[in-house]
C-alpha positions in Angstrom: -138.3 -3.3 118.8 -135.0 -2.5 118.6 -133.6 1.1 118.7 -131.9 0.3 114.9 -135.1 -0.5 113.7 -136.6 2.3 114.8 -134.6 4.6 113.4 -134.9 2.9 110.2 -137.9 2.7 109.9 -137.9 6.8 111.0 -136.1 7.4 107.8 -138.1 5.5 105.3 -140.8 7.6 106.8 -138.6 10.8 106.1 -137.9 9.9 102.9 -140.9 8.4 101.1 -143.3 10.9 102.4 -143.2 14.7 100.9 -142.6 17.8 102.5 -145.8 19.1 104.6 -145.6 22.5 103.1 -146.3 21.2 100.1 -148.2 18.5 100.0 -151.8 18.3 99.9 -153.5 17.5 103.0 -157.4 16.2 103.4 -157.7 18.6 106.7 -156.9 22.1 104.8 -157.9 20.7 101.0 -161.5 19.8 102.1 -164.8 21.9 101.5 -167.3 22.9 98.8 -165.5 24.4 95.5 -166.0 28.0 95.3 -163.6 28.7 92.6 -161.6 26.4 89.9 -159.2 28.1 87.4 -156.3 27.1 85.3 -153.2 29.4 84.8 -150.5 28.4 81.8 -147.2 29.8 83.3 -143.9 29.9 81.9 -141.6 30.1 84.8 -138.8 30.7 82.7 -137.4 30.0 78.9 -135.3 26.9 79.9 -138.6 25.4 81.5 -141.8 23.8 80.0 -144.6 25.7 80.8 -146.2 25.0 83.8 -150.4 24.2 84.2 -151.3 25.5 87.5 -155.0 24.5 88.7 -155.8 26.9 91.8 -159.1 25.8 93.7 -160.5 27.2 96.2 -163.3 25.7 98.6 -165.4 27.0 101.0 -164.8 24.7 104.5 -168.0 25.0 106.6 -167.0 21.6 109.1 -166.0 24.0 112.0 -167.7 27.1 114.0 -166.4 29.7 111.9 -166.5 29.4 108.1 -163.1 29.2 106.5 -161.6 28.8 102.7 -158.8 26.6 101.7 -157.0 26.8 98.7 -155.0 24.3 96.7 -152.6 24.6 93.7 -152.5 20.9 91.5 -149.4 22.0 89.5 -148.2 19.7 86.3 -146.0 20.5 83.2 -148.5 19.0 81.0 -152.2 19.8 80.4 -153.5 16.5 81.0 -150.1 14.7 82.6 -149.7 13.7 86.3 -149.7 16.3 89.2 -146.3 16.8 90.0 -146.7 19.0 93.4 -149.9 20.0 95.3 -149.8 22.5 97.7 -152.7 23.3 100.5 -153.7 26.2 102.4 -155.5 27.9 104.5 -157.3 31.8 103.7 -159.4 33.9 105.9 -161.5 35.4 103.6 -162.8 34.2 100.4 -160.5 34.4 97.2 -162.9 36.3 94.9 -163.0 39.4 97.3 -159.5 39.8 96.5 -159.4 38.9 92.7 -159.1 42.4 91.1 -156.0 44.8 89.8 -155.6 46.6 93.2 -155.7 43.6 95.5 -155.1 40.4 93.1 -155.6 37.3 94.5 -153.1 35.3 92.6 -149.9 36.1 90.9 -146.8 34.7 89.4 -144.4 37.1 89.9 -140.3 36.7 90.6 -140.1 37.9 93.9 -136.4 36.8 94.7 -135.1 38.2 91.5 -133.9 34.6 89.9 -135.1 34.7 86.8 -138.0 32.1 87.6 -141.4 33.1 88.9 -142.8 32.4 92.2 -146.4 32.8 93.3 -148.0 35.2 95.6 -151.6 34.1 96.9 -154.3 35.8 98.7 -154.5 34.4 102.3 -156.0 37.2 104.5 -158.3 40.5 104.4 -157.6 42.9 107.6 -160.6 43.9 109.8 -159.4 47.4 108.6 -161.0 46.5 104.7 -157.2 48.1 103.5 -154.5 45.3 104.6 -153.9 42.0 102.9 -152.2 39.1 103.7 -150.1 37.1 101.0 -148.7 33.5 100.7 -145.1 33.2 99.2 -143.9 30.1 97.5 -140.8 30.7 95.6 -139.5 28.5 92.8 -136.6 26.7 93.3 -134.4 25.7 90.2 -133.2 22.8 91.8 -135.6 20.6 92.6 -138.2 22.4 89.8 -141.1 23.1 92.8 -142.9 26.1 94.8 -141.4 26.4 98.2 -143.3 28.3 100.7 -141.3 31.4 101.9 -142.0 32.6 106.0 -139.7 35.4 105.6 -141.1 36.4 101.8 -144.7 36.1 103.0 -144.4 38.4 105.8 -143.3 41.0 103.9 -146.5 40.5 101.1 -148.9 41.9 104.3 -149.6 45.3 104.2 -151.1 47.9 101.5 -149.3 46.4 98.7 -145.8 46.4 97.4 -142.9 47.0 95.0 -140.3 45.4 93.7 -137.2 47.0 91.8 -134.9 44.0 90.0 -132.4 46.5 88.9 -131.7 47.0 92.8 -132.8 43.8 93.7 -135.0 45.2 96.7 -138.6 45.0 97.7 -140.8 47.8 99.2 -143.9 46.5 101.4 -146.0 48.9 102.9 -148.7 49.1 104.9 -151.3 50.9 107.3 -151.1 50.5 111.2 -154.6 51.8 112.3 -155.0 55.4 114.0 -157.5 55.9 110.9 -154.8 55.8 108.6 -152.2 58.1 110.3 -150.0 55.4 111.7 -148.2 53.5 108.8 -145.1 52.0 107.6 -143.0 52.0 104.5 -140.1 48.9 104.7 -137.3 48.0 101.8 -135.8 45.1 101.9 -132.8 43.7 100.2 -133.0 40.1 98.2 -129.7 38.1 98.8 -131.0 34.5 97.3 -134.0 33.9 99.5 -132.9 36.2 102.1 -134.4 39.4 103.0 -132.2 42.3 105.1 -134.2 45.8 105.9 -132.4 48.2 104.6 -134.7 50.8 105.3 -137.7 51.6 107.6 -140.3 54.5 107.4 -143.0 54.6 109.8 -145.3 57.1 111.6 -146.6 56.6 114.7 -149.0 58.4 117.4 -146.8 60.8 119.6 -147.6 59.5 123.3 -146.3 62.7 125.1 -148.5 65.4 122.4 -152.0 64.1 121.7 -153.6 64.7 118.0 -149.5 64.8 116.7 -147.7 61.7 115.3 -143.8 61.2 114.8 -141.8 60.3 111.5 -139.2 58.0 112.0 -136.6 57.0 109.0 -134.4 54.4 109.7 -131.4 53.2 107.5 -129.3 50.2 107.9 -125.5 51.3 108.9 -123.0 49.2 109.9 -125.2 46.3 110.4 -127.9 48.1 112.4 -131.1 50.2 111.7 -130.1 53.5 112.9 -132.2 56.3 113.0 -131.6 59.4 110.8 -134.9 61.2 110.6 -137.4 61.8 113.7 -139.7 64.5 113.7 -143.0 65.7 114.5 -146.0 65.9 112.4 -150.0 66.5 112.5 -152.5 64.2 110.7 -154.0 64.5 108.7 
């Protein structure tokens, strides 16, 4: 075949088949249903309201048990599924489904006037930490994009967000049975997120049974450290 063809044929492939992170896929949508609701969102006033269908199923195919989740989104109760979006959650969805650890929202976490969902993907060993899937709504092309940089930041003990400053708070616990933690704000440029700010404690290696309080602050383009002192836990 000839190398023209080839790449031809490459971008037909390109183009006619949707983006992996948001497509559904029979691997990571498979399993026995565990949970099946429908959410009525309205994304924003300029939009119809969205029907989000999140299922959940309970994959048993490999050693380890596992749960998938999928969102079937549509702008019409009963009209076509206009995006599906698979993935993966290592812990079951209902253990997170309360108003201290919810396991779904639709909330604007980029500060653009159209809400993006945060999902429940992970429970940490330590029973306190949660992990978070971020897709964030794009005005564009009217879909849920899935955010790396967004869903880092979800991990932790829970977080904040403050629109009139446009900056997001995401703490969380570090082990050391609760002494070492961290406390990180975060700027929102468009889909970008810039630490502004760092607050962590952390075991002193040179005094046992004392930890040291760091604060850091962006300055000049770099985290500097301002604040550093020692402290005893509890």
């Amino acid at each position: 075949m000839k190398p023209s063809y080839i790449y031809i044929i490459i971008v037909l492939f390109l183009l006619l088949c949707p983006n992996p992170s948001i497509a559904a896929n029979a691997d990571t949508c498979r399993g026995q249903i565990t949970f099946d609701s429908t959410y009525v969102i309205s994304v924003n006033k300029s939009l119809p309201r969205y029907y989000i269908r999140l299922i959940e199923r309970e994959d048993t195919s490999g050693k380890y048990t596992g749960w998938n989740y999928e969102l079937l989104i549509r702008t019409k109760l009963n009209g076509p599924i206009e995006q599906s979006i698979c993935g993966q959650s290592d812990s079951p969805f209902d253990m997170m489904s309360d108003e201290e650890y919810p396991g779904i929202q639709f909330i604007d976490l980029n500060f653009d006037d159209y809400l993006d969902i945060k999902i429940f993907n992970n429970r940490a060993a330590n029973g306190v930490n949660a992990g978070y899937a971020a897709y964030l709504f794009s005005s564009h092309s009217h879909s849920f994009n899935y955010s790396q940089a967004f869903s880092e930041i979800l991990g932790g003990t829970g977080i904040e967000l403050d629109s009139s400053k446009h900056e997001i708070i995401s703490s969380g616990e570090l082990g050391c049975m609760g002494g070492c933690w961290s406390t990180d704000t975060y700027q929102v440029h468009n889909d970008s997120l810039i630490l502004i700010k760092s607050v962590h404690q952390d075991q002193d290696p040179e005094h046992p049974g004392k930890f040291i309080l760091v604060t850091e602050e962006l300055r000049g383009g770099k985290l500097i450290v301002i604040s550093k002192k020692s402290v005893e836990w509890p």
